[in-house]
N, C-alpha and C positions, 0 to 999 in steps of 0.2 A: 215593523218587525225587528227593526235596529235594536227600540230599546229593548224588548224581549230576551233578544238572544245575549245582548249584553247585560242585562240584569239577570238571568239565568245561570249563563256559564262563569261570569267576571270577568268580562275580556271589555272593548274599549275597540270594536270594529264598526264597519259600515254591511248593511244588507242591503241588496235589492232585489225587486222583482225581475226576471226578464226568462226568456224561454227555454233557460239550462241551469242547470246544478254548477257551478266551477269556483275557483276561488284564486285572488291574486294577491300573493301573500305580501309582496311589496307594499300595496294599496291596504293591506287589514280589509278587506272587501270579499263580501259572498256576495255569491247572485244564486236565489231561488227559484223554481217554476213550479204554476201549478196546472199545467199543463201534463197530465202520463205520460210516459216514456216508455219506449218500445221496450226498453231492458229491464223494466218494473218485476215482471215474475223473476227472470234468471236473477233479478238482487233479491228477492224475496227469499227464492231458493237457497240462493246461496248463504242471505244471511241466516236463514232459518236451519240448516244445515251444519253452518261452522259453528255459531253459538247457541245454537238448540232454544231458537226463538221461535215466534207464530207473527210472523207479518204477512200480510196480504197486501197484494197490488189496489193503487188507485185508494189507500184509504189515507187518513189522516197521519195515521201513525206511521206509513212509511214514509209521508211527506215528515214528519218529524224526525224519523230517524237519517232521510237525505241531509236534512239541512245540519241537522248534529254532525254530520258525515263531512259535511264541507268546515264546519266549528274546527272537528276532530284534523284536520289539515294543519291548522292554526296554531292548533295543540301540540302538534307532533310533528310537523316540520324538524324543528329543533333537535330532534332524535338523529336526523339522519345527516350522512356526509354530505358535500358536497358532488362527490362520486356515486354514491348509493342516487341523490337525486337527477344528476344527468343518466346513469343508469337506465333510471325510473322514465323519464321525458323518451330515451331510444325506445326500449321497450314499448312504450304508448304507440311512439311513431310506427313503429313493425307491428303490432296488433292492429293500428287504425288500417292498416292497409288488408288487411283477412274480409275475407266476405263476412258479412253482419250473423254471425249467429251466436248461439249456446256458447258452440268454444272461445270464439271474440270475447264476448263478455266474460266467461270466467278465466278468461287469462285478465283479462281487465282490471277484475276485481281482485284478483288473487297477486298484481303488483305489490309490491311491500309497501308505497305512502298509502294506496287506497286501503289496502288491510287493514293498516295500523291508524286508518281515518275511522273504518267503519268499528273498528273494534273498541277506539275512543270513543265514540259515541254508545255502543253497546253499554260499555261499562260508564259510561255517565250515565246512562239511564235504569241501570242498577243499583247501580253506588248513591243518586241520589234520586230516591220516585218521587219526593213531593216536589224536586225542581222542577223534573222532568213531568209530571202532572199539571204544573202550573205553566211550565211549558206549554203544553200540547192544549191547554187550553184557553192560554190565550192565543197561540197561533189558529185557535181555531174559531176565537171570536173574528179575530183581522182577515180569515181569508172567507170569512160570511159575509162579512162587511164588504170586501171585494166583491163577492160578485152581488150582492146588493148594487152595489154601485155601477157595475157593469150591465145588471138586469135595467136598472131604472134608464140609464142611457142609450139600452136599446129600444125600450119602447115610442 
């Protein structure tokens, strides 16, 4: 998926698999899941809402647009202060602590790095559709291939 994301977007990071969305910008490193997620609809929602998209939960394209989402981190870090980002970290810390629902998540999402993650990747996937077509379909040859590989080692 490494080279994908980096021949796509032009960047020069590391991907991995593992069972969350997150990104550590020191490292140039994403980590994917293809595991759902319980907050799947409220991002759906919400993205479909703020940018007047059509995403559905559990499909391929929302998994494209998470991993753009963590890209879009990488992209726009740079935008913000060092203030605006410790900010950003309290804020989290105070929302992670809220009972899990609807409002959690859309304060979650509506933080200023995650907005301005999800809306880089929005507009990546506008600004450029055969990237982002070529994208979504080779991440969707690798995650076939995945569980290919997962099926055959379970039997």
């Amino acid at each position: 998926m490494t080279s994908i994301i980096n021949k796509c977007c032009g960047l020069n990071i590391k991907a991995k698999l593992t069972s969350q969305f997150w990104v550590s910008e020191n490292k140039q490193l994403i980590s994917y899941s293809l595991i759902p997620d319980t907050c799947d609809k409220d991002f759906c929602n919400f993205v479909n809402k703020t940018w007047n998209c059509k995403f559905e939960p559990c499909t391929l394209a929302l998994m494209e647009l998470s991993i753009l989402h963590e890209v879009g981190h990488l992209k726009t870090f740079p935008y913000f202060s060092d203030r605006a980002r410790l900010f950003n970290q309290v804020c989290k810390l105070i929302i992670d602590r809220l009972p899990f629902d609807k409002l959690q998540n859309y304060l979650y999402f509506n933080l200023p790095l995650e907005k301005k993650a999800t809306e880089w990747a929005i507009h990546f996937m506008r600004k450029y559709p055969k990237r982002a077509n070529y994208f979504a379909k080779e991440m969707n040859a690798n995650v076939q291939d995945f569980y290919k590989r997962v099926a055959g080692a379970v039997k």
